[in-house]
N, C-alpha and C positions, 0 to 999 in steps of 0.2 A: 226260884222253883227248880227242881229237880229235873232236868235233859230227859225226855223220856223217847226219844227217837236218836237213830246213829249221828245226823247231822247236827242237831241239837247239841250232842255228847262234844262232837268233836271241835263245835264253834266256842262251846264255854272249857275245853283244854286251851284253846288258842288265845280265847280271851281272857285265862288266867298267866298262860303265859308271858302274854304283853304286858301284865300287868307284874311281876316278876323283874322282867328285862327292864322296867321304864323306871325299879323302883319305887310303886306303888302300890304294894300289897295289899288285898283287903284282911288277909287271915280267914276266909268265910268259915263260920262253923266248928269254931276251934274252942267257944266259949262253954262255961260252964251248962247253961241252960241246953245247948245240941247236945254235950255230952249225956245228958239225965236223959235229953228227946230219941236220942239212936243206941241207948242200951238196950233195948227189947228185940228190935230188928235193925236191918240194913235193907240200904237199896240202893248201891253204888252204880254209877251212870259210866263206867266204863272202869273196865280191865286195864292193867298197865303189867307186859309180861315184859319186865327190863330187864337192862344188866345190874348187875350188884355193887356195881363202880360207888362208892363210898359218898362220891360227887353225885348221883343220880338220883337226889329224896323223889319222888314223883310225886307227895304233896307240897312241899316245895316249889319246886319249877312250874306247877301246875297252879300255886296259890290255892291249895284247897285243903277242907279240914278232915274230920269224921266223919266216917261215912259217903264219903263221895268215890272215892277212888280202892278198886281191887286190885290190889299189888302182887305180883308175882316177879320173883324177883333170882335171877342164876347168873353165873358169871358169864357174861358173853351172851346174855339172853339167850343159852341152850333150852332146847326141850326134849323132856323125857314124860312119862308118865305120870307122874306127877302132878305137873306141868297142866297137862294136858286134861287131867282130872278137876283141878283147881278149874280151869279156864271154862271147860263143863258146868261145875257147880253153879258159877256166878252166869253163866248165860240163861241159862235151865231157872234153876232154883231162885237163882235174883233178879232177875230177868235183865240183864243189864245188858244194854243194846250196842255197844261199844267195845271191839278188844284193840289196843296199842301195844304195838312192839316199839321196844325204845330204847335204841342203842346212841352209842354217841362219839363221838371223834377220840382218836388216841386211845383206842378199845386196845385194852392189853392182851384180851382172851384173842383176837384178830392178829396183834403181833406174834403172838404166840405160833398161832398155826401157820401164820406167814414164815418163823422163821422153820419148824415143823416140817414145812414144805422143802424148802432150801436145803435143810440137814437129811431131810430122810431121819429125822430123828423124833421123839417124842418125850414131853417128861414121865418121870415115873409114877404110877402111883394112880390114884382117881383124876388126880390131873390131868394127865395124859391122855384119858377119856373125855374127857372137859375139851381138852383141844382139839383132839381128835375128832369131835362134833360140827368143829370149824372150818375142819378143812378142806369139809366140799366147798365150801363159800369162796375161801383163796383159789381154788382150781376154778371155777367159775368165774371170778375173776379175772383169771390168768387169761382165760379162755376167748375173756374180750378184752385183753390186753389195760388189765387195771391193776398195776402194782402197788401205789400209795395205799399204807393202812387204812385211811378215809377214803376212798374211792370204796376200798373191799367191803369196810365197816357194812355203805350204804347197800352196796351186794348184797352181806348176811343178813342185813335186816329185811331185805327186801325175801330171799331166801328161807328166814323165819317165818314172815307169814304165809307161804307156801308148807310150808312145814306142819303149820299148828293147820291151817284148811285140811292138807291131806293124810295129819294125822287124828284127827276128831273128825268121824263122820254128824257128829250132833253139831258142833260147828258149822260146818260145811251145809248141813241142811237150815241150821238158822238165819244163814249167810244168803241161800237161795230164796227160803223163805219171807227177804225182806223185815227178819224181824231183827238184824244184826250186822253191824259192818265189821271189817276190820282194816286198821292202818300201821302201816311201818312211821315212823318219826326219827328223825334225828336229831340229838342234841350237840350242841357248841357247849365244851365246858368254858370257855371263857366268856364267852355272850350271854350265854343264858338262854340262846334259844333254841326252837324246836323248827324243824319244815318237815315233811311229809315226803317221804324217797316211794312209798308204795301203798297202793289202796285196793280194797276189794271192797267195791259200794253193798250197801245191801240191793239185793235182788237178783245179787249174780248168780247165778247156774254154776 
């Protein structure tokens, strides 16, 4: 059945997870007959606003098919408007009680602004805005004395979902209203797995 509460959402990501990591896929939902059953609508049980890391499928890592998971997806898990519209839609419109931020170790867009900091330098181009995104996360960092990329990663991620609350006020009200969580996750590209660096339960103010 279909997670239709935040807790729900977030036990069956974990427990697709595991199932991932142990090498025991089920594929749920990937066959022909879901496919025919979720052309007319959707009703995904959680947002995934990741990085775009090539390694990052989030139905994948998550073991899930069609129709389960609303992917939002930028380099570095940045947000813009966009972003922020997408993350809107799917909470409002599909009522889906779950959003995941989901960054993961050896984050390039993180090196990037790490080294960004270092140089007083930037790249050129929309890039350089892409990193430039980042680099309140590394000073943040800095700030409690956390240099390693992974240390920072869990920062930004944690940083993200602060980001996406105080940048959607409809968020932030589905979030107080109980009708909505949101969590940071991080992934291990070599494990395969996910742990949870930041959470905003539903019901918080």
């Amino acid at each position: 059945m279909t997670p239709t509460t935040p807790d729900q959402a977030l036990g069956e990501l974990y427990a697709g997870n595991r199932r991932f990591v142990t090498g025991v896929p089920r594929h749920p939902n990937q066959d022909a007959d879901h496919r025919a059953a979720v052309a007319d609508g959707q009703h995904p049980f959680a947002v995934i606003v990741g990085c775009s890391d090539s390694r990052l499928a989030a139905e994948i890592i998550f073991d899930r098919g069609l129709g389960d998971l609303f992917v939002v997806r930028t380099a570095g898990h940045t947000v813009g408007p966009e972003v922020l519209g997408s993350v809107e839609y799917a909470i409002t419109v599909l009522g889906t009680p779950l959003v995941v931020v989901l960054g993961h170790d050896s984050c390039g867009a993180v090196q990037a602004a790490r080294e960004a900091v270092a140089t007083g330098t930037s790249p050129a181009g929309h890039l350089g805005a892409l990193v430039e995104a980042v680099v309140p996360s590394v000073r943040r960092a800095a700030r409690q004395g956390i240099e390693d990329v992974d240390g920072i990663v869990d920062i930004h991620i944690a940083q993200t979902v602060e980001t996406l609350l105080a940048g959607s006020a409809v968020l932030a009200e589905r979030v107080a209203g109980g009708h909505c969580a949101v969590a940071g996750m991080s992934y291990r590209l070599s494990a395969g797995e996910v742990r949870t660096v930041a959470e905003m339960p539903a019901g918080t103010p």
